[in-house]
Structure formats: structure tokens, C-alpha cells
Phi, psi and omega in degrees: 000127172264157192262111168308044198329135169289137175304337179306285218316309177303341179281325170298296202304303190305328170287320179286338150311276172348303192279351164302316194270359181275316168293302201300321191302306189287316186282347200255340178291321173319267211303325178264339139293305169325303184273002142311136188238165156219137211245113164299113173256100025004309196257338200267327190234122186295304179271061203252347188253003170081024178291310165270032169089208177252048158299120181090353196224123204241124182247130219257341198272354164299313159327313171310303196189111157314326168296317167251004175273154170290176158256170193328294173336318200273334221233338194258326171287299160117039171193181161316136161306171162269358192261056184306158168271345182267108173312108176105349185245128214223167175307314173309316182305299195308322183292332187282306204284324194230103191266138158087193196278130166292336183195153191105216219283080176111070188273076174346077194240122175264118197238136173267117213266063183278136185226338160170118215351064160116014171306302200250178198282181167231115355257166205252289176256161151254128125358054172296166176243145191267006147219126164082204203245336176214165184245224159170151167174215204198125182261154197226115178282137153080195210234067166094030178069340208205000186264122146352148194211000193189168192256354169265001181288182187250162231284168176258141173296151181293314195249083176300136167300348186154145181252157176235171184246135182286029180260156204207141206225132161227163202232092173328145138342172154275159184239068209307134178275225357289193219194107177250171196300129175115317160321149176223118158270143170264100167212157204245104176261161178221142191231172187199145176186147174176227199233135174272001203193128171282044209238064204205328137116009182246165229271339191220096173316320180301010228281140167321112186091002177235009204280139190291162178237199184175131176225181203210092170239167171224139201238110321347158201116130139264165185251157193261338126270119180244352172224178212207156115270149162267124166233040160245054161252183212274201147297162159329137188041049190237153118303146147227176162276160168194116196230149200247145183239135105313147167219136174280149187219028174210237189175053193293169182265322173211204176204167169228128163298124160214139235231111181221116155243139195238122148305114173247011202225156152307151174058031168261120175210155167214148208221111201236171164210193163208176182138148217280173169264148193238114176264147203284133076036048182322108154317145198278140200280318173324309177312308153339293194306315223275333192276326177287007195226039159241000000 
């Protein structure tokens, strides 16, 4: 004789199933959420704010373009090679006009705080770092790094052999992992960019297609992002912030920070840092009251 299982008992059986393969499903997202890290680099990397100088930081932009880059030489000296392309135009002009260090660790960078035609002096601020003690960046002296400025400079070549630009790209150490798909790095960048020189008379020096930029990625590994522009910037000669999450869709052994800021204009810089935002420390208004009555 044969036996009918009743459509209930099967509609049951089809429900515990279900919930079986659904507790498997949930316990198995668990587990694979469980073993996600979110990794701060601020702390995965010691120096990422330049506290220890460029200790750990490799400079990485001769590669990038010869032409718009600084060279090893240039970025290590902290001023023009001697092999300028224009004859006759040295470190020396450039220093009567633009004094101090141009680009690296701490740059002598001055910025004009335009509000509005012929308002304010030239220059106005130097460039502090907006966490801790040092920054980096780059000032674009001139006309293309190398064009005359005063009628006492020496003359500009008609044909110049080539120009260069003040951009510069660095690349962290490794970060030893291993590091699996789903970890998330974390970091708080600061950015700074304007004008050295007032002479264009408008209120945001940065004007589209001439504004220095600036990004941020990191290497090895691929991301569901893997590179940033900073776009939260201030007025002119301002820090602003911007904080960043990368997430992995891979399994690297390690990763690298790497930092590519572009000059695109003359009388132009731009300056970065990194570091958590530090809010100031209020007193306790209790504390206050308790003092006034003792």
C-alpha cells in the first residue's frame, strides 16, 4: 500500500528547510563579517603625519613625468637642480625673489589671503602644519617654476628646452598585513592650496583648470576605491580635512600610502598632512560651579 505524505506535512518540511539554509546563510555572512579588521593608518603606519620627518617615505614622482615632476635631486635638495633648462636662470635669481625652501618637509610657503583686488599685502601667512609639527608640499615659483618675475630677472628664452612643474608624489613603506578581502583602512588627510602672489586681482586664486589638486591611494591590493582626490578644500591659505575609508576586495600580504600633488599654474602651491582631528578639551562647567563655592 502506498503512503500520501499530507501537503501540510510537506509545506512544513519545505519551511524548515528553508530556515536551515537561511540560518546557514546568516551564520556564514557572520563569520565572514566577523573576520573583517578596520585598520587606522595613522597607527598602521607611525609616520604618515611627517612627525618623524620623511623617515619611511620614499619619493616616488621622477617616475611619474619628467617634465612635471620634480627630480629625485630636486625634492632631496629642496631647491632647483643646477641643470635648469633655461641658461642662466639659477637657484640665486630664484632666491632674491621667492626666499626659503620651496618644496619638501616644512616648505616656506606664503599665501595671499585675496579678498578682493589690490586689498591685501603679498604675502600675508607662512604655512604651519595643521597637525603636530610638519607638513609637505610645494610652491610653483614664477612662470612654469622658471619664468622671469621682475625686469631685473634674467630674460626668458624664446624656445625654452622644456618646463617643469612643482609636483611631487610620495610613496610610504610597507604595511606589513596579511590583510584580507572586506578590512577597511581608514585615514584623516589635510589639505591646504592657493596663491603666493597677488596678481590677478580675484578673490579664489584656484579658478577651475588652473587649481593645484591633490590624491591619495594606496598600493597593493585592489578596492572597491582605490584612489581619492581631496575635495574638501577651504578658502585659499586654509587647511581643510577629509577622512578616508578604503575597503579591500582582495588579499595582499601588505599595502602602501601614496600621496601625488599637482601644481598646474604659476604662484601656486599646495601642501598636505595627515592626522586624526584633535578637538579641544573643554572644562567642566560642573567643575566650574564646584570652585566657585569653595
Amino acid at each position: 500500500m502506498r503512503h500520501v505524505t499530507p501537503a501540510s506535512s510537506r509545506a512544513s518540511g519545505a519551511r524548515r528547510l528553508l530556515a536551515v539554509l537561511l540560518g546557514v546563510s546568516i551564520a556564514l555572512a557572520s563569520a565572514s563579517s566577523a573576520g573583517a579588521a578596520t585598520y587606522a593608518l595613522e597607527a598602521a603606519f607611525a609616520n604618515a603625519g611627517f612627525e618623524s620627518g620623511l623617515t619611511g617615505w620614499t619619493y616616488t614622482g621622477a617616475g611619474v613625468n619628467a617634465n612635471t615632476y620634480l627630480t629625485n635631486a630636486e625634492w632631496t635638495a629642496g631647491t632647483w637642480s643646477s641643470s635648469s633648462p633655461y641658461a642662466g636662470y639659477t637657484d640665486a635669481n630664484l632666491a632674491v625673489y621667492y626666499p626659503g625652501k620651496p618644496w619638501g618637509l616644512n616648505p616656506n610657503i606664503t599665501h595671499v589671503d585675496q579678498t578682493c583686488a589690490g586689498c591685501d599685502p603679498d604675502p600675508t601667512t607662512t604655512l604651519v602644519a595643521p597637525i603636530g609639527t610638519s607638513f609637505v608640499g610645494s610652491r610653483q615659483d614664477g612662470y612654469e617654476g622658471h619664468y622671469r618675475r621682475a625686469p631685473s630677472e634674467p630674460a626668458q628664452p624664446a624656445t625654452p628646452v622644456t618646463f617643469y612643474d612643482t609636483n611631487w608624489q610620495l610613496t610610504s613603506s610597507t604595511i606589513a598585513g596579511p590583510f584580507t578581502a572586506g578590512d577597511q583602512f581608514t585615514l584623516t588627510i589635510w589639505a591646504n592650496r592657493g596663491r603666493i602672489q597677488e596678481d590677478w586681482g580675484q578673490q579664489n586664486g584656484n579658478t577651475t583648470g588652473n587649481a593645484s589638486s591633490l590624491n591619495i591611494r594606496l598600493v597593493g591590493g585592489t578596492y572597491s576605491q582605490q584612489t581619492f582626490d581631496f575635495t574638501n578644500w577651504a578658502k585659499d591659505g586654509q587647511w581643510a580635512f577629509q577622512s578616508i575609508t578604503w575597503t579591500l576586495t582582495s588579499s595582499p600580504a601588505s599595502i602602501q600610502i601614496q600621496v601625488t600633488a599637482q601644481n598646474k599654474n604659476h604662484h601656486r602651491y599646495v601642501a598636505y598632512d595627515a592626522g586624526p582631528v584633535v578637538t579641544p578639551v573643554k572644562a567642566s562647567t560642573w567643575g566650574r560651579i564646584k570652585t566657585l563655592y569653595r
